[in-house]
N, C-alpha and C positions, 0 to 999 in steps of 0.2 A: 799521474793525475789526468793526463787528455784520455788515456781508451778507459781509464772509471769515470773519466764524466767528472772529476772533484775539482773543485775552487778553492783551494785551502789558501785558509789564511796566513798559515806558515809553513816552512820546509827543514831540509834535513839541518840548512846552513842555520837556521834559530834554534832547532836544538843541541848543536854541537854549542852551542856557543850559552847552556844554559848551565846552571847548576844541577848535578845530578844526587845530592843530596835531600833535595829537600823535594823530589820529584817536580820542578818545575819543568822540565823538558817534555814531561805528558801530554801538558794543554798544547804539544806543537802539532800533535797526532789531527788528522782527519778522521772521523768516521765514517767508514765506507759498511753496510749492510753489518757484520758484527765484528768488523774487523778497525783495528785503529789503524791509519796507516799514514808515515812518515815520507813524504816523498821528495825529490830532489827539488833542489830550487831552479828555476826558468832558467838561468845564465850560471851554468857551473861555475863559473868564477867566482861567483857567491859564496865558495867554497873552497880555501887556502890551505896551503902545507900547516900551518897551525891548527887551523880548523878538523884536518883530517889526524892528525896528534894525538885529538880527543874520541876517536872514531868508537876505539874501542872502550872507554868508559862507559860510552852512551850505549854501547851494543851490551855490556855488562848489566847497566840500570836496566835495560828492558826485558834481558831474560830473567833478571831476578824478580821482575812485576807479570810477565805472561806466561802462559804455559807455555808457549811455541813464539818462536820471532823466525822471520824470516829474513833474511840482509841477501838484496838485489847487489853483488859486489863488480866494479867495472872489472875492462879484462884484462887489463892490465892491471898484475899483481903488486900494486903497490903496497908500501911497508904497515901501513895501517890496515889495507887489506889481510896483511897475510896476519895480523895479531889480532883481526877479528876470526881467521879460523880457530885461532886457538881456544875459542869459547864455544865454537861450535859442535853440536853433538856429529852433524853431517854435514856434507860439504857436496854442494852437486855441479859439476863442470857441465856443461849442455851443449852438444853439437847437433849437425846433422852429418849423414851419413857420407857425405862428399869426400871425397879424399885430400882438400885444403882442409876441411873444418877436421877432420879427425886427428892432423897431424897438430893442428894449433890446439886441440883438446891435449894433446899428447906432451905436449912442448909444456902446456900449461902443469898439467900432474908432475910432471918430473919439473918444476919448478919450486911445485909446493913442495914435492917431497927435499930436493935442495936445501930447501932453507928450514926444515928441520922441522916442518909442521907434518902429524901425523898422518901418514898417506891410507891409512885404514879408514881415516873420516870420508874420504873424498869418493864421492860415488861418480858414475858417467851417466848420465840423461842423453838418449841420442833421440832427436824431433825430426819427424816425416822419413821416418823409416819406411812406409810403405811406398818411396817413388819409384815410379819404373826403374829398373836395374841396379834399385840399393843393396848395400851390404848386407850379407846375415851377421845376428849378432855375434854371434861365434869368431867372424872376422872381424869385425869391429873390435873386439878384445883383443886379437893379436896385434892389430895395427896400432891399439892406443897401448895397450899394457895395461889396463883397468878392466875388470867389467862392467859389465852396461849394466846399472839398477835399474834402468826403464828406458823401453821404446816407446814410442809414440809413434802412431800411424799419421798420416793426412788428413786432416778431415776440414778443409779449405772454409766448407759451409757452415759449420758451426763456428769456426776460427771467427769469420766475418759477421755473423750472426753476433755473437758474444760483444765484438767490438764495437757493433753498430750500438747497440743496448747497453756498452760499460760494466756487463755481465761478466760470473763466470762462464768458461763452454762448458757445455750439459755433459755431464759425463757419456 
């Protein structure tokens, strides 16, 4: 909600907590540009072991209403987390090339794969691949055990650009 600029009126904590029959949880979306978009409530506490229970119905109601949804999931794999992979066509882990973040990427796949969610879904996103002395992706696959579906370069000025504006960054 703060780097889009949005003021919504509701978050993800009103629509977990709707009916998803009858599509009430719709009207909790924001519209951003042509995108509806659900976002977290200010005080995650807003948001209970109960509440996250329902995580995956409501991730259910949305793919069955859009073409594409996309679920921002925390990193820590909790249980509701991992039953919303299981509706997911892809699953993208995101590091950078640093040798903390690639082992926590690493730690994370072989967590999913653990618990018996499909590790074919799960792609690796590696950000700011182009800093001085990063890895090639090449090595980056040996050290996570996945390969990298996308690099991404640095590109700091558009990044702050985009943020300033609420924008996406310009391809």
């Amino acid at each position: 909600a703060f780097n889009l600029k949005l003021e919504p009126q509701h978050t993800l904590a009103d629509a977990l907590r709707c009916d998803y029959r009858n599509s009430e949880w719709t009207t909790t979306a924001t519209r951003w540009q042509q995108l509806d978009v659900l976002v977290g409530p200010r005080d995650p506490s807003d948001v209970g072991p109960k509440d996250l229970e329902r995580a995956p119905s409501l991730f259910a109601a949305a793919a069955s209403r859009y073409h594409c949804t996309v679920v921002d999931l925390p990193a820590p794999l909790l249980r509701s987390s991992a039953e919303v992979l299981d509706l997911a066509d892809q699953a993208y882990v995101v590091c950078t090339p640093e040798i903390t973040s690639l082992h926590l990427a690493k730690r994370l796949i072989e967590r999913i794969r653990k618990l018996g969610r499909p590790g074919e879904k799960v792609r690796l996103l590696v950000n700011r691949v182009g800093s001085w002395g990063a890895l090639e992706t090449e090595q980056i696959r040996r050290v996570v055990g996945s390969e990298v579906e996308w690099a991404l370069d640095n590109d700091y000025a558009a990044v702050r650009q985009a943020a300033w504006s609420g924008g996406p960054i310009a391809a």
